[in-house]
N, C-alpha and C positions, 0 to 999 in steps of 0.2 A: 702553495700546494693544496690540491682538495681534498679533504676532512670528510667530507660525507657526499655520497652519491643517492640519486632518487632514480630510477630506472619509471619509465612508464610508459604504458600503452594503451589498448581501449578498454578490457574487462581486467587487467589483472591478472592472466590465467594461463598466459601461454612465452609471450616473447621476453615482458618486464619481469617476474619471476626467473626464466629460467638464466638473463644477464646479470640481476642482483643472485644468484648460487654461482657463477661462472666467478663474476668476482671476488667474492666472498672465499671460492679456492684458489685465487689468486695469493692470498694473504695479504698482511699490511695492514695499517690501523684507519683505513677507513671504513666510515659506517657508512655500509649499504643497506638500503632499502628498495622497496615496489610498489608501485601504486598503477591504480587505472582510471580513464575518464568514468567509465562506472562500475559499478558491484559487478563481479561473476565469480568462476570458482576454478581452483587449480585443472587443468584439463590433464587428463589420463595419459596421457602422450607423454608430455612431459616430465612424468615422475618415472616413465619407461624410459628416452634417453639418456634423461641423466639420472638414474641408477648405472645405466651404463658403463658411467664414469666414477663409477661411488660417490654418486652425491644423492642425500635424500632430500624429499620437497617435504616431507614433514612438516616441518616446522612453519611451513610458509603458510601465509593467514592474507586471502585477499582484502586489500582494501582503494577505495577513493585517493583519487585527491586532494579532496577535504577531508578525508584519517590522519594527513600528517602535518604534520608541523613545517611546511614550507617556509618557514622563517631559519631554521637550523639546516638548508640543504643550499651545501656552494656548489652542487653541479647537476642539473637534472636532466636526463639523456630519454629524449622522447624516440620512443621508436613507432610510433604511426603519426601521420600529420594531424590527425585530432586528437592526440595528446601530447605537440607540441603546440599546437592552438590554444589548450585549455591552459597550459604550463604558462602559456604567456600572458595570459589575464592576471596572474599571479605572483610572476616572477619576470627579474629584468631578465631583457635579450640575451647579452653575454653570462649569464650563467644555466642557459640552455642549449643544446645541442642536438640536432636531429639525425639519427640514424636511421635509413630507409630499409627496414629489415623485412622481409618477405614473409608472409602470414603461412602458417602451414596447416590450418586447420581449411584453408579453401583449396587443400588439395582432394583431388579425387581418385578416385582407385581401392585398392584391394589395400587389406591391411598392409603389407609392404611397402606400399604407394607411400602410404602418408606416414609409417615409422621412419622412410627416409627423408620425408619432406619436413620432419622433426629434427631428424639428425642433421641438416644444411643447416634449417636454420641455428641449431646449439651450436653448430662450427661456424657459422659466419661472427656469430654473439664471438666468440670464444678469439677469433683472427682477429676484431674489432678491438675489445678488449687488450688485446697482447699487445696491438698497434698503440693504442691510447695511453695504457698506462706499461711502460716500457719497464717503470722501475718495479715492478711489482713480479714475483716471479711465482709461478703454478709452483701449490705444493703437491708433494710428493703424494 
């Protein structure tokens, strides 16, 4: 069974934050975490959908893949291909997984445009999530 999940993408800021808070209201005693192939910072967007859901990004503190301890992570779910690329310098094959999740910060349009192109992506994370880990059920 997996004990600790790493979520990751390119800056940290938008897709591997808001999958490590998805799971994390999942419940169950796994430790999640987020990282990114490099430094950036929580993006705006995302502390707007998911307040949606009562979840706050507060807490959340961007970092690397060199911030964590990749020695302590059994399953690390890259969600762009250059941070399943970087993941693999690091860590063996089968305890990475690539999830092709659609970027929502290259959407264009009017604020409505991209609050929904936020909200896709936190419900594909969230459909992915529920698919993957079965045993785990949203809390309340």
């Amino acid at each position: 069974m997996t004990q600790s999940v790493l979520f990751a993408c390119n800056m940290n800021s938008v897709r591997s934050p808001m999958a490590a808070a998805l799971l994390r209201l999942r419940g169950g005693d796994i430790r999640v975490d987020s990282a990114g192939v490099y430094e950036g910072g929580l993006d705006p967007f995302v502390e707007l959908v998911m307040g949606e859901l009562g979840v706050s990004m507060g807490g959340h503190e961007p970092k690397t893949l060199t911030d964590v301890d990749l020695g302590k992570v059994d399953l690390l779910i890259a969600l762009t291909p250059e941070a399943a690329a970087e993941a693999r310098r690091f860590l063996p094959r089968d305890s990475i997984e690539f999830w092709d999740i659609e970027n929502p910060s290259e959407e264009r349009g009017d604020r409505d445009a991209l609050l929904e192109a936020y909200r896709r992506v936190r419900d594909a994370l969230s459909a992915r999530l529920k698919a993957r880990f079965p045993e785990l059920q949203e809390k309340p």
